[in-house]
Structures are given as C-alpha cells and as structure tokens.
KENUDREN-484127 format. One record per residue (C-alpha): residue in one letter; x, y negated, z negated; residue number from 1. Coordinates in steps of 0.02 Angstrom, whole numbers. Layout:
N
[atom A,[X,Y,Z],NUM]
...
end
This chain:
506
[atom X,[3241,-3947,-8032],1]
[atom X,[3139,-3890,-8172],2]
[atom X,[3088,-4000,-8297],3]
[atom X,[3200,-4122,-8282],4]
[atom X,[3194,-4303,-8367],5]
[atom X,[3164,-4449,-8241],6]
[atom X,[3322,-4552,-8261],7]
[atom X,[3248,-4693,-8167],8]
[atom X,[3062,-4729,-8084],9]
[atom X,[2976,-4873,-7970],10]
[atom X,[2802,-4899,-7945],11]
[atom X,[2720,-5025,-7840],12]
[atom X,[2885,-5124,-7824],13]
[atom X,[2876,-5277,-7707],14]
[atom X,[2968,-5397,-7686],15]
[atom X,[2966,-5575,-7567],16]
[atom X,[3076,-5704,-7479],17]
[atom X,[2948,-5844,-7425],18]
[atom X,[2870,-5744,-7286],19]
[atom X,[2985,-5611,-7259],20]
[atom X,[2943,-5447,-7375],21]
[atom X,[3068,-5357,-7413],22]
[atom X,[2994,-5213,-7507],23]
[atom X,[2822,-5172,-7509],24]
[atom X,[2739,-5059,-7652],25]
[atom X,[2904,-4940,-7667],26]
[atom X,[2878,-4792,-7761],27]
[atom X,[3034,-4690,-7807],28]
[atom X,[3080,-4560,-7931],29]
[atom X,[3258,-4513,-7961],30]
[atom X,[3316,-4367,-8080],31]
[atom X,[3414,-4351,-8211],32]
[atom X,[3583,-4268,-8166],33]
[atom X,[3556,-4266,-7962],34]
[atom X,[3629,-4370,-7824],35]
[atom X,[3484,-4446,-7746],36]
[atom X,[3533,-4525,-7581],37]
[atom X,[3445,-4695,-7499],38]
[atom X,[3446,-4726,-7305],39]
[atom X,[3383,-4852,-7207],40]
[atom X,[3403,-4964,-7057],41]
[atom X,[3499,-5130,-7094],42]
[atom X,[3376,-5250,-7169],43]
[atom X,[3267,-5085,-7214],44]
[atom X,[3258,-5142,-7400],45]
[atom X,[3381,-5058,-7469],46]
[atom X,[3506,-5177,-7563],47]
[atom X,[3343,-5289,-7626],48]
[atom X,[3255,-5132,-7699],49]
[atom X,[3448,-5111,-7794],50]
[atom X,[3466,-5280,-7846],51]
[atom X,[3294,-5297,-7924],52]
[atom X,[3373,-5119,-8020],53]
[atom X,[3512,-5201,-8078],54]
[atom X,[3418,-5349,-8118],55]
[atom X,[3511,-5485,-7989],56]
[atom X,[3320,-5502,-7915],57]
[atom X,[3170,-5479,-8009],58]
[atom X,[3018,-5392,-7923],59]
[atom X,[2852,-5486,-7881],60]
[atom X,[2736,-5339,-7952],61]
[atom X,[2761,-5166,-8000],62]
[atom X,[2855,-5079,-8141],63]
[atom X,[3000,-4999,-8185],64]
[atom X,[3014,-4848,-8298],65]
[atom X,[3200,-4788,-8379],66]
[atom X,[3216,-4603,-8439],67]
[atom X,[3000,-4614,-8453],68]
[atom X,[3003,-4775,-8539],69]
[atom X,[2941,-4954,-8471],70]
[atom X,[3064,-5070,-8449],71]
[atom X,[3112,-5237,-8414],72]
[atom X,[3260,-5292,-8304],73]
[atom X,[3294,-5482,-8295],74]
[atom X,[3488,-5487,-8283],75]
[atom X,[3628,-5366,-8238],76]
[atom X,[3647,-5369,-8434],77]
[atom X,[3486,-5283,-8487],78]
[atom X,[3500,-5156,-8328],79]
[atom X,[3687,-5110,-8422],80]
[atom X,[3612,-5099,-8603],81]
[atom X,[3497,-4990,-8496],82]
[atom X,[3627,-4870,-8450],83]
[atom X,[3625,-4936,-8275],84]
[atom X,[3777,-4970,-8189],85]
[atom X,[3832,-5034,-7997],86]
[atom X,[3972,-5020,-7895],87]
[atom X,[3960,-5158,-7752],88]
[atom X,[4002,-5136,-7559],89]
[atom X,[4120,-5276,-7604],90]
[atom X,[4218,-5265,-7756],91]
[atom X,[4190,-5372,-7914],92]
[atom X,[4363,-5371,-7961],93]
[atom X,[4489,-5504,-8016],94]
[atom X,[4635,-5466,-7924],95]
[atom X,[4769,-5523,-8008],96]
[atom X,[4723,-5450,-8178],97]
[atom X,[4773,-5273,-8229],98]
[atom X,[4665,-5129,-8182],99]
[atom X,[4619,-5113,-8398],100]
[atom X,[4599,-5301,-8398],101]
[atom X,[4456,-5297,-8272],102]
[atom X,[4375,-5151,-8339],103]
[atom X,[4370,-5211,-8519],104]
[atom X,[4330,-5407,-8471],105]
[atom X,[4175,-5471,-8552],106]
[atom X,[4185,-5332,-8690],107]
[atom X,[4355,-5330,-8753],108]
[atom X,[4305,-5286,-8957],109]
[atom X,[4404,-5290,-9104],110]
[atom X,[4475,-5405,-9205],111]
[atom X,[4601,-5452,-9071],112]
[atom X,[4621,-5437,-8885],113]
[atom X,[4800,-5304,-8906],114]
[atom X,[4669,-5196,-9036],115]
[atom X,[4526,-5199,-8899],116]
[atom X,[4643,-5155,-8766],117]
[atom X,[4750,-5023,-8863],118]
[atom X,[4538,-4937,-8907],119]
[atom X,[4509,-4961,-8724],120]
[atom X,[4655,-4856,-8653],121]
[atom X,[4582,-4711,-8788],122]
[atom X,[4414,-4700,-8700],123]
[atom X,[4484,-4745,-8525],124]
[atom X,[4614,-4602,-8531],125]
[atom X,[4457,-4481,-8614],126]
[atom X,[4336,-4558,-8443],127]
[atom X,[4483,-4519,-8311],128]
[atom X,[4512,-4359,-8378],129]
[atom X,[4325,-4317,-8381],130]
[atom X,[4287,-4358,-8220],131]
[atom X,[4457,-4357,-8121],132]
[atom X,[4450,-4540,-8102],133]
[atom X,[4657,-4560,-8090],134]
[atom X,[4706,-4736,-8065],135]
[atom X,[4873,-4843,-8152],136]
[atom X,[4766,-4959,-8280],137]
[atom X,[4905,-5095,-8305],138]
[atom X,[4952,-5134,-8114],139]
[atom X,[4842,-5308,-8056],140]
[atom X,[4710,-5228,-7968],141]
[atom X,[4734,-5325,-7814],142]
[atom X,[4902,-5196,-7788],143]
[atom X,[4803,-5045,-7780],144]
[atom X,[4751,-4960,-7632],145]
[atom X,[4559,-4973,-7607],146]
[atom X,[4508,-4810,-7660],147]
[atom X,[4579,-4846,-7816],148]
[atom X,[4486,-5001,-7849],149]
[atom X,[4338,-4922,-7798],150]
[atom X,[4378,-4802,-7958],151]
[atom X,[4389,-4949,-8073],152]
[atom X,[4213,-5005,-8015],153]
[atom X,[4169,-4816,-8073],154]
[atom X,[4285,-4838,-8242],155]
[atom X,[4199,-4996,-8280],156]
[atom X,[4031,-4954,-8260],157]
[atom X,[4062,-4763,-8361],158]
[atom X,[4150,-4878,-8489],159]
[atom X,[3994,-4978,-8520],160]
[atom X,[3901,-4790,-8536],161]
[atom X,[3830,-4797,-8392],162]
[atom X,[3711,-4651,-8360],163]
[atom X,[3657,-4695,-8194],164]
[atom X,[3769,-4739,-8047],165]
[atom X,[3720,-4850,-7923],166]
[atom X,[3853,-4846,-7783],167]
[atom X,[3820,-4977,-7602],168]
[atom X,[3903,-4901,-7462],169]
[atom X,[4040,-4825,-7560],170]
[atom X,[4156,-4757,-7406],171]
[atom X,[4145,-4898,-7288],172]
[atom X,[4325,-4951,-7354],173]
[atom X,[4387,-4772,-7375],174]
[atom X,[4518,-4643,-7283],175]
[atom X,[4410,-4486,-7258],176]
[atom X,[4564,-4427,-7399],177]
[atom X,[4486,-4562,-7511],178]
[atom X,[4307,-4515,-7451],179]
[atom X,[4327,-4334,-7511],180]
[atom X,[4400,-4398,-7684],181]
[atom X,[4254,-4482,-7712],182]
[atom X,[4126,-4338,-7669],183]
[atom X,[4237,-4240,-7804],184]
[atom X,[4208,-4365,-7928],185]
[atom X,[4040,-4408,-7881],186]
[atom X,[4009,-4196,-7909],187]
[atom X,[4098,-4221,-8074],188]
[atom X,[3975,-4361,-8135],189]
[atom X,[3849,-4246,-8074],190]
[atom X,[3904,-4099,-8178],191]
[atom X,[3927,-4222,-8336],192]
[atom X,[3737,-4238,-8298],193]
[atom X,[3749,-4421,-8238],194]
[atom X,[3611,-4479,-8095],195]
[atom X,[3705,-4559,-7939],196]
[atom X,[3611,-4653,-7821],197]
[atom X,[3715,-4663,-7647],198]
[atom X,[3653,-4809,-7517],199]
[atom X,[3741,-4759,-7358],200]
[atom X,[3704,-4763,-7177],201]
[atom X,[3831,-4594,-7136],202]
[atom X,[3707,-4466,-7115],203]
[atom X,[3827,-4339,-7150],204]
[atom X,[3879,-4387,-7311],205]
[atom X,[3692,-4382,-7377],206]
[atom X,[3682,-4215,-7298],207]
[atom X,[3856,-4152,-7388],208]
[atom X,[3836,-4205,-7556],209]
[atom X,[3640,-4276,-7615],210]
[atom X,[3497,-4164,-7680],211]
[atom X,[3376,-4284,-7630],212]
[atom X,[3350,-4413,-7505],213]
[atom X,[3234,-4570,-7486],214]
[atom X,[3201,-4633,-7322],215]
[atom X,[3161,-4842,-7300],216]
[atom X,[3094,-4930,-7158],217]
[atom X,[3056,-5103,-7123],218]
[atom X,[3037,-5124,-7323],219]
[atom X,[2928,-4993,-7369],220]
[atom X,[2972,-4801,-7417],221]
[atom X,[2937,-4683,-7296],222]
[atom X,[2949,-4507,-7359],223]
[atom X,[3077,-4423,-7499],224]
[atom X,[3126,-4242,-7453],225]
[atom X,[3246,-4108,-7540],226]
[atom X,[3423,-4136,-7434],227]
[atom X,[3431,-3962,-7400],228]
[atom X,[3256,-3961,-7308],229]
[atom X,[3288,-4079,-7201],230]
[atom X,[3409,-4133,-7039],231]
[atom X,[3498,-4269,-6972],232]
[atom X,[3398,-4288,-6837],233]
[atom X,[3241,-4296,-6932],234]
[atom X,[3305,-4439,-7051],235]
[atom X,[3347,-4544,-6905],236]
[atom X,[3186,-4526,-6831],237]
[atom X,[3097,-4558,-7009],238]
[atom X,[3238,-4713,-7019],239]
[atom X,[3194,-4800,-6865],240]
[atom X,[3031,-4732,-6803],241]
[atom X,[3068,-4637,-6651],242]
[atom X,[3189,-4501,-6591],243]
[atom X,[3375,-4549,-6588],244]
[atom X,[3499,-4469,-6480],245]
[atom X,[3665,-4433,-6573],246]
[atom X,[3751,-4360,-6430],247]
[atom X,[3824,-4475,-6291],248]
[atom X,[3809,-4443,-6109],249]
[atom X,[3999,-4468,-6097],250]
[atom X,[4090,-4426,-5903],251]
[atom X,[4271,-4384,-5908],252]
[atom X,[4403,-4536,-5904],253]
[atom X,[4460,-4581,-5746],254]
[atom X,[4589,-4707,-5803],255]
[atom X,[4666,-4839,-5676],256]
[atom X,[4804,-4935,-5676],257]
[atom X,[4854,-5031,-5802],258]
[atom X,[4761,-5180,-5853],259]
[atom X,[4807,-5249,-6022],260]
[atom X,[5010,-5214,-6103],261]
[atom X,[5055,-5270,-6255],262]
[atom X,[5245,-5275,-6296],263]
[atom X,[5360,-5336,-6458],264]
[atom X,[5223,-5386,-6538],265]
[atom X,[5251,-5471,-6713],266]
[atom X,[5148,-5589,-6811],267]
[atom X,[5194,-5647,-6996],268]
[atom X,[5020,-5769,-7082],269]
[atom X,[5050,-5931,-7171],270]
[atom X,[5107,-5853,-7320],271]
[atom X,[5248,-5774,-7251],272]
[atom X,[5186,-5603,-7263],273]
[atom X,[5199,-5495,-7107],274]
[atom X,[5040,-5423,-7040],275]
[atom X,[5077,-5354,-6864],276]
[atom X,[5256,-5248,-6820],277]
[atom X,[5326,-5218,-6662],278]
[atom X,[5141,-5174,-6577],279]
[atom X,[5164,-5086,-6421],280]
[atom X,[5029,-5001,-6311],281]
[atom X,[4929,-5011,-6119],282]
[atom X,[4750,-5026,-6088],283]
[atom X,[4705,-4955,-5921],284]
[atom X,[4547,-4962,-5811],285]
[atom X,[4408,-4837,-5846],286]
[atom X,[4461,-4796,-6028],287]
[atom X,[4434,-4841,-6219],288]
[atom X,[4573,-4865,-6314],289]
[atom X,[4522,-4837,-6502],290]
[atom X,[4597,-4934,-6638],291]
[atom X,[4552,-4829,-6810],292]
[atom X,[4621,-4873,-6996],293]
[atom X,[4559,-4934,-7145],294]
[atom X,[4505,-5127,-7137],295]
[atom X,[4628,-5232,-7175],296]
[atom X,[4793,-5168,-7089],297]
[atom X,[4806,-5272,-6957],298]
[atom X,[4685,-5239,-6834],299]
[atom X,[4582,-5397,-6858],300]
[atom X,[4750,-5499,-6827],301]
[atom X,[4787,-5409,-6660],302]
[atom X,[4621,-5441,-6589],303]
[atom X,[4625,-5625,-6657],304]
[atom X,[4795,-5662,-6572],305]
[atom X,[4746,-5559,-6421],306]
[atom X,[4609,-5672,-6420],307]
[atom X,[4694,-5827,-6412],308]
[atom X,[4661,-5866,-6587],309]
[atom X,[4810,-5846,-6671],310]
[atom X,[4998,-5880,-6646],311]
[atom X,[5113,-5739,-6624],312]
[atom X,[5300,-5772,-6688],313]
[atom X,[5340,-5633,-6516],314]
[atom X,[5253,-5520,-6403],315]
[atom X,[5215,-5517,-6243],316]
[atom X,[5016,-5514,-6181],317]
[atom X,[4996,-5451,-5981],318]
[atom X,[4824,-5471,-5895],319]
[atom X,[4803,-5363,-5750],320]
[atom X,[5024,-5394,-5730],321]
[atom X,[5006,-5559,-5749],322]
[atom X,[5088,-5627,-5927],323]
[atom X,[5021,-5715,-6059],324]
[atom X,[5135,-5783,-6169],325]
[atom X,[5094,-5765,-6338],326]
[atom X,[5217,-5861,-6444],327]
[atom X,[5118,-6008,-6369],328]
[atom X,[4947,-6058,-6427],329]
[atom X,[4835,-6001,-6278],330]
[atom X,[4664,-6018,-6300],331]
[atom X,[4537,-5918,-6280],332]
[atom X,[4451,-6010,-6130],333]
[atom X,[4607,-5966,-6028],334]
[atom X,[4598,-5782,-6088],335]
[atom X,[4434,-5786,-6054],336]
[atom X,[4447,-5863,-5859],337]
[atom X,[4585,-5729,-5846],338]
[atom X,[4439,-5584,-5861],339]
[atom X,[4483,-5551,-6058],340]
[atom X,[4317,-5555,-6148],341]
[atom X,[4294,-5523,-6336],342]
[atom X,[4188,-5477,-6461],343]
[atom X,[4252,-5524,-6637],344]
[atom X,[4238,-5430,-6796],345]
[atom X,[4167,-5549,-6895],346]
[atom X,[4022,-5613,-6783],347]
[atom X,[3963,-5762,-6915],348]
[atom X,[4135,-5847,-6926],349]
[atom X,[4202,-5838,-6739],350]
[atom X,[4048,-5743,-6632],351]
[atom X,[3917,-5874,-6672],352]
[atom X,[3879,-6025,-6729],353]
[atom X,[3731,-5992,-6856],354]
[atom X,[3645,-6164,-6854],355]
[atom X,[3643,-6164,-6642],356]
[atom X,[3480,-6090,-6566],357]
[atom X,[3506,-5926,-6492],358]
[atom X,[3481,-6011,-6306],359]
[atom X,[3634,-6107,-6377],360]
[atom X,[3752,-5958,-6421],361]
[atom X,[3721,-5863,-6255],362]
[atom X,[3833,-5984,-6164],363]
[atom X,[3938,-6005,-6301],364]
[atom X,[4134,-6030,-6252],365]
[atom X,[4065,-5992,-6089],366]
[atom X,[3974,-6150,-6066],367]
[atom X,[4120,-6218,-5937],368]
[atom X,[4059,-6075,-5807],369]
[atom X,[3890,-6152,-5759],370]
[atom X,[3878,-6128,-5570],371]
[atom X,[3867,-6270,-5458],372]
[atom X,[3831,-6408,-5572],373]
[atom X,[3883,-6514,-5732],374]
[atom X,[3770,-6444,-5832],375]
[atom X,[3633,-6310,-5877],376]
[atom X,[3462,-6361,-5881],377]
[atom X,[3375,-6330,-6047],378]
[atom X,[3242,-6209,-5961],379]
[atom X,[3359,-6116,-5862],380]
[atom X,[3456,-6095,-6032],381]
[atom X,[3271,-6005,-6103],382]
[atom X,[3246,-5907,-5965],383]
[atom X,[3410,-5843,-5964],384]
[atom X,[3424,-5796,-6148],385]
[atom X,[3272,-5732,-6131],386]
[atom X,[3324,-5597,-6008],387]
[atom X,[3457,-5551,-6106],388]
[atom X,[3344,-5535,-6258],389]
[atom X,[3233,-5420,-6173],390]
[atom X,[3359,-5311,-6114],391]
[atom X,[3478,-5309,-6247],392]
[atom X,[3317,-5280,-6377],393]
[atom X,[3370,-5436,-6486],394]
[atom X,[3214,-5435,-6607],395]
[atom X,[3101,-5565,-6618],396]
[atom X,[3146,-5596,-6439],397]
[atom X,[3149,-5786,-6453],398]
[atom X,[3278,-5920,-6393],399]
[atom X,[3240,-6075,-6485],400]
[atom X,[3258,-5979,-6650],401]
[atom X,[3395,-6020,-6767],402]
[atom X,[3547,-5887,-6727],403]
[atom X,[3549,-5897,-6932],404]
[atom X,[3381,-5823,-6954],405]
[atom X,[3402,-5663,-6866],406]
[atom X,[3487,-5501,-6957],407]
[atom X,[3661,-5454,-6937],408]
[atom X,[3614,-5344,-6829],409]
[atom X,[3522,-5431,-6704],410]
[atom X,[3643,-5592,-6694],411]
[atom X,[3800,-5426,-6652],412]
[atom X,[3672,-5401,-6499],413]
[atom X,[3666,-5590,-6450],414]
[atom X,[3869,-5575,-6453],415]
[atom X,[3877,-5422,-6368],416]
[atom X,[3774,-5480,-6236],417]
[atom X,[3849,-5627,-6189],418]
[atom X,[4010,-5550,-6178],419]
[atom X,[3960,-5394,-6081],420]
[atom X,[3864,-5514,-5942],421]
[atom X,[4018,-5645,-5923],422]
[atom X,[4073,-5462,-5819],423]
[atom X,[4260,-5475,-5920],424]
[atom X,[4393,-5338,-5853],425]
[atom X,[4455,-5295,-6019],426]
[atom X,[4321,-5312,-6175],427]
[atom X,[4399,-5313,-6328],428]
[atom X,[4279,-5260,-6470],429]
[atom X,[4309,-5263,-6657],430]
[atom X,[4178,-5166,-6765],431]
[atom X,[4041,-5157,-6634],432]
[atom X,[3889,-5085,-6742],433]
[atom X,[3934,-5150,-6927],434]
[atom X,[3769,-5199,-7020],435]
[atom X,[3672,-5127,-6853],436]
[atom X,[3536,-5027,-6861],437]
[atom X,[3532,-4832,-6810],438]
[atom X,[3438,-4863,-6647],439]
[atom X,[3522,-5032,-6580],440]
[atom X,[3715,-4930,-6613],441]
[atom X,[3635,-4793,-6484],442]
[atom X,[3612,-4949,-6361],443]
[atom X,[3770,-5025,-6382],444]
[atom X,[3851,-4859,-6365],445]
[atom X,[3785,-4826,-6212],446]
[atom X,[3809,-5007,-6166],447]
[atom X,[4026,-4973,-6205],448]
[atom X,[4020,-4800,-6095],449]
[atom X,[3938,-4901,-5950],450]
[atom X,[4079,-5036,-5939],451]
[atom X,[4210,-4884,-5933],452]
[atom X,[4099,-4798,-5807],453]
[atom X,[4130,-4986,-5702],454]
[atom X,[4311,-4966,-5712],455]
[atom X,[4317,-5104,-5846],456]
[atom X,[4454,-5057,-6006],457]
[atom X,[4392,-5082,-6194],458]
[atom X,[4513,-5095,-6312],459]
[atom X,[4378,-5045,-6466],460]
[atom X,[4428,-5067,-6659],461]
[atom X,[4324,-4994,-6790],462]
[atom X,[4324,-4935,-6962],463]
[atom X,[4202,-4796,-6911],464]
[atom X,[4292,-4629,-6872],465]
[atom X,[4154,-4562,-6804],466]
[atom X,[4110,-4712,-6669],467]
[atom X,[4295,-4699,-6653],468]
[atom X,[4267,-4504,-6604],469]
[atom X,[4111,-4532,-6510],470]
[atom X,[4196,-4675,-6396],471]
[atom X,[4382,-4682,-6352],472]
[atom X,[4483,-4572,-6241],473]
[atom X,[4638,-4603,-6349],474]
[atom X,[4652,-4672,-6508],475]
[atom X,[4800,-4780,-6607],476]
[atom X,[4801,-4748,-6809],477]
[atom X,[4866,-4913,-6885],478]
[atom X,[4920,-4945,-7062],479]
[atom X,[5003,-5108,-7140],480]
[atom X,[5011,-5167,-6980],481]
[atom X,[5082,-5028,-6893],482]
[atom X,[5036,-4918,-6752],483]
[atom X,[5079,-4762,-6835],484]
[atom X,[5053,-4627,-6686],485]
[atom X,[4915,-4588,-6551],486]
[atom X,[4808,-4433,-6555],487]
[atom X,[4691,-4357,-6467],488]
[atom X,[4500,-4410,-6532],489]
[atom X,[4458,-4222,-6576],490]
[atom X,[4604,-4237,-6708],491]
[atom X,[4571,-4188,-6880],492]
[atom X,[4487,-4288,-7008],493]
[atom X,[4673,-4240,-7091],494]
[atom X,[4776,-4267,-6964],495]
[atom X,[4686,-4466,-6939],496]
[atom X,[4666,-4467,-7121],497]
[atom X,[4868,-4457,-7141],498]
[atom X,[4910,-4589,-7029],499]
[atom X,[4785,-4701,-7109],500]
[atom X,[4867,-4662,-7250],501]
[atom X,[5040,-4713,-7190],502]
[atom X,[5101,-4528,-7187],503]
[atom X,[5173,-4469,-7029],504]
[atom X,[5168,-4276,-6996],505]
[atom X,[5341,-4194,-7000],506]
end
C-alpha cells in the first residue's frame, strides 16, 4: 500500500452502556483509497464503534485521528464537515419527496430553492456519471426500487464531499443484480481514491471486494489482516472464537405426502393495495420449501395469514387434507392445535413479548397445552426454560431475565425453541438467523435439517440466498407478491436474481 495517507484512525476507543461495554480500547487504521471491511458477531461492536464515527455516540476515552489530524466528532454534522459520510442499514429517506429533494435537504444554497436545485442537478449529473451511480432524481424516492435508494444514500453523502464511505450492511435489501451494482460502484469510489468502510456479516462479499479486513468480538478488535491472506474459515473462527462448520451434513429429501396446500390465494391490506396474487404451492413431509425474494414482496403477508394473523379476501389453507378456511379469521391457537407451528419474521412484534421474563415467553401462545392441570407451576416453568436454554445455547442462560435484555439473537433462539419443542408438523419460519450470530445460525441450521430428517415440512422464508441454498430442496422466487417460478436451489445467482427481479426467462 505504500505510503499511503490514513483516511481515518482509532486509538483506545471505548465506549459504555451502564454495565454493558460495547467497545473496549479499539484500535483501527483505515487507508486512504481502500475498502476496508468490518466483521463481527451480532452485538460484536460493530455499529457502536460507527456511530461514535459518525458522531451519533460519543466515545468514553480514546481519540480519533482524520487524514493524520486529531479530531473531534460530537454530531453527524462535524463527522460530514469531516468528509465522513454513512449510508444506514435502514434508509434515511423521506419517501414522498423526489430523489434530488432528499439529497439536497438541509443544504439546498442559493438565493432560492429552484437556483439550489437547478446547481444541484449540475453536480448530481457530474457524481452519477463519475461513479455510475444511475438513478431518476425527480421520482419520490419511496417509488424506486431499493437498490436505487440505496444509491441516493451514496449521492447524498458524495454530494456533501464525502471522502470516506461508511456503508451498514449494504446488501441485506439487495437482488444479487443489485448486489453486483454496488460492488461496481463501490470499485469506482475506490478508483476515485475514496476509503469505503463495508460492515457486513456475508463472508464472501469481504472476501470479493475489501483489501483489508477487521475482525470484532465481544467489543474488542481481534486481529486486522490483508483480505487476500486470509480465508473464510479463518474469519469465522477469529469472529466467534472457535471453528465453524460452513458445510451442512444435509441427507437427500425423502418427501412424503402432502402436508400443507395452499390454493387461490389473494390478500389486498387496508389500503387497498394488493400484496399476495393467486399463491399456489404444497408442502410435503421431509422437505424445505424455500421462499427467496427481496423483503418486502409479500412473503411476510403469506406467513402472517398462514399464521392465522391476517385475513385473506380467498384462498384455501389444508393441514394434513384437512381445510382451513382462510377468508375467516382463524387464529393462530387453532393453527397451532392443528400441528402448524411458526416462527415469525419479526420476533419483537409477534415472537415475544419483550417486557415478559424469558420463563414467560417459552409457553407463550402455548400456555393452553399444560398437561394435566389448570396451570403451570412457577418452578416447573424455570426448570423447563432452563432446559431449553441449555440446549438451545440462549446466552446468559437465565429465565427470570427480561426477554428485552437479551440480543436479537438470543431472544430468535428463545422463539425457535419453543416452537421446535411444541413438536408442530409443519414449521413455518420467516428469516430464521437475522441479527444472529455466526455460530448460533450453524445451530439453528442443523436444528431445521433435523425436523426434515423427522418427517416434519418447513416452509422457510428468507432474504438470505445463501441459507436459502444451504436449506431447501426447492425453492419459490416471489416478487410483488407473486410466485414467479420454482427452481432448483443450485440455480444461478442470475437465474434467482431475475425472478427477484420480476423477469421471467423466455
């Protein structure tokens, strides 16, 4: 790398939440025209150590040097002026303002806004150019596809002359089309001699595009190697402390008969828009059925009204031949006594409930089932969480804590156990391992194969192509609430990518 000017530097940086520490003495030194890539468990460290960056947090000691120079960072403000900019996980967009409008807000210049604006679209149309960022600037950004928005997050931030790129998870929301747009444009910024730093938890993206990569664990940085010295296996074993297995001991499918069908069905929300069309498609014993696409095309809907959550306008729901009929508010206790267990995607809204003990939530919805007598005894409740803790690894492995105060991914394991033990003979699971940590998504993994290897059928949706890949025996592309076509799970990153895109092959 030569002699290279440090675009950004942190020494001694720690930072604390009452008693939890999030980062302790981080040291990290990112050149000047690289892509230096962050990994880390969930809860690792990694979004605090960026928000005391960009100035959201500000660190307990330590200090923080730009291009060689001290610096303060207080606010997101002074980390800009810095030539620091961020683009979120979740967008910080207003919707139903034009693409130019959102990138220009808070800066608009010149005497009035239509002479700020027409200056704007001069250096906008000079950025895009420069770094292949195409994207309509006067449609309200909430139109745009989400790879799009992403690139006004990138517009905005090169607009305020940004010289280093912070991007947070940037391809959790992407079509691997979308994915490999980005990587172009992230090797453009490169070229430009930007910095980018890239917080993701896809191994194989740090390996495919960063020169560097910084390990953290449990709030402290571990090691920082060259990319192309290292392996994926090694930065999952620096990531959670042991050796991770990335391949699954997966058995052929022996499918059974048929245990969940799904005809006709069509749901339309309160607004009147329609989210689900004509969904068709059988389950059968002994298999995963993947569910792939982009969030936000109707897969959370279908598990929700397969759930008994929702109201379908039509469709027809049938259990092991048995119909449920699902223009009719059924809920989910009667799914449930009919063997349909679920675990939803969004485990804080509808999995838990946060301010319950975690003794509390392992009977949750299934608190009807107690054996033999009215109710559960309090100690019996322990003892039995307990279990479940132990051998489900929920960390800290107590059952009078708060459900709030564990991590994301610890309260997925509470849900995932108590579904998985209830014994269910379909399991439908939406976004199994989002926010969980390297080592707990082997575990649940294995957890998946071993109901299929019972003869149970999963019906699994995820945003992940790869647990997609790793998992099902067949998979269904959706898009805008379609099923677009099946393929096999050794299809192409194309071929997927085109029906996630809304493109059927000729």
């Amino acid at each position: 790398m030569g002699n290279t000017m440090t675009a950004l530097e942190l020494i001694g940086i720690s930072k604390a939440f009452g008693p939890v520490q999030a980062n302790q003495d981080i040291n990290l030194a990112v050149q000047t025209g690289t892509i230096h890539g962050i990994v880390g468990e969930n809860g690792a460290g990694k979004s605090t150590l960026m928000s005391i960056i960009y100035g959201f947090y500000e660190a307990d000691s330590g200090q923080i040097r730009v291009k060689d120079q001290d610096v303060l960072i207080r606010s997101s403000a002074q980390a800009i002026a810095l030539g620091i900019g961020m683009v979120h996980q979740h967008f910080m967009l207003v919707e139903p303002l034009s693409a130019l409008e959102n990138i220009v807000l808070g800066m608009e210049g010149g005497l009035t806004l239509k002479v700020g604006l027409d200056s704007a679209r001069t250096k906008l149309a000079e950025l895009q150019h420069e770094y292949g960022l195409n994207v309509d600037l006067e449609v309200p950004v909430g139109e745009l596809p989400i790879g799009a928005q992403q690139r006004v997050e990138i517009l905005k931030a090169l607009y305020r002359d940004a010289e280093t790129l912070i991007l947070d998870e940037p391809t959790g929301v992407l079509t691997p089309e979308e994915a490999d747009q980005l990587f172009r444009v992230l090797g453009r910024l490169k070229e430009q001699g930007k910095t980018v730093i890239l917080i993701t938890h896809k191994l194989r993206e740090i390996m495919a595009i960063t020169d560097r990569v910084s390990v953290m664990r449990r709030g402290t940085m571990v090691e920082t190697l060259d990319t192309d010295a290292t392996t994926t296996d090694q930065l999952a074993e620096l990531m959670v402390g042991r050796d991770v297995s990335f391949s699954l001991d997966k058995a052929a499918c022996q499918p059974g008969a048929v245990k969940l069908k799904v005809n006709d069905l069509n749901y339309t929300d309160e607004t009147g828009v329609q989210r689900l069309h004509n969904i068709e498609f059988e389950l059968r014993a002994g298999e995963i059925l993947g569910i792939a696409g982009v969030s936000g095309n109707g897969q959370s809907e279908l598990l929700e009204i397969l759930g008994g959550m929702y109201t379908a306008q039509t469709g027809q729901l049938q259990l092991d031949g048995k119909t449920v009929d699902l223009s009719l508010r059924s809920n989910p206790t009667r799914r449930r006594e009919k063997g349909l267990g679920h675990v939803p995607e969004d485990r804080q809204r509808m999995g838990l409930v946060t301010p319950f003990e975690a003794n509390e939530n392992t009977i949750l919805g299934y608190h009807h089932r107690v054996p033999g007598q009215a109710f559960m005894r309090r100690s019996q409740l322990i003892d039995l969480t307990q279990d479940q803790m132990e051998r489900y690894d929920v960390r800290p492995p107590n059952p009078k804590l708060k459900t709030a105060n564990f991590s994301g991914g610890n309260q997925q394991k509470l849900v995932i156990a108590r579904e998985i033990e209830q014994d269910p003979d379909v399991l439908m699971v939406g976004q199994p391992t989002r926010g969980v940590d390297i080592g707990a998504i082997e575990a649940i993994h294995t957890r998946l194969l071993g109901l299929r290897s019972q003869g149970k059928g999963i019906l699994l949706v995820s945003v992940e192509l790869d647990e997609i890949r790793a998992l099902a025996d067949r998979v269904l592309v959706m898009y805008d609430g379609r099923i677009m076509g099946e393929v096999s799970p050794s299809a192409s990153d194309a071929e997927i990518g085109q029906l996630m895109a809304g493109v059927v092959p000729a």
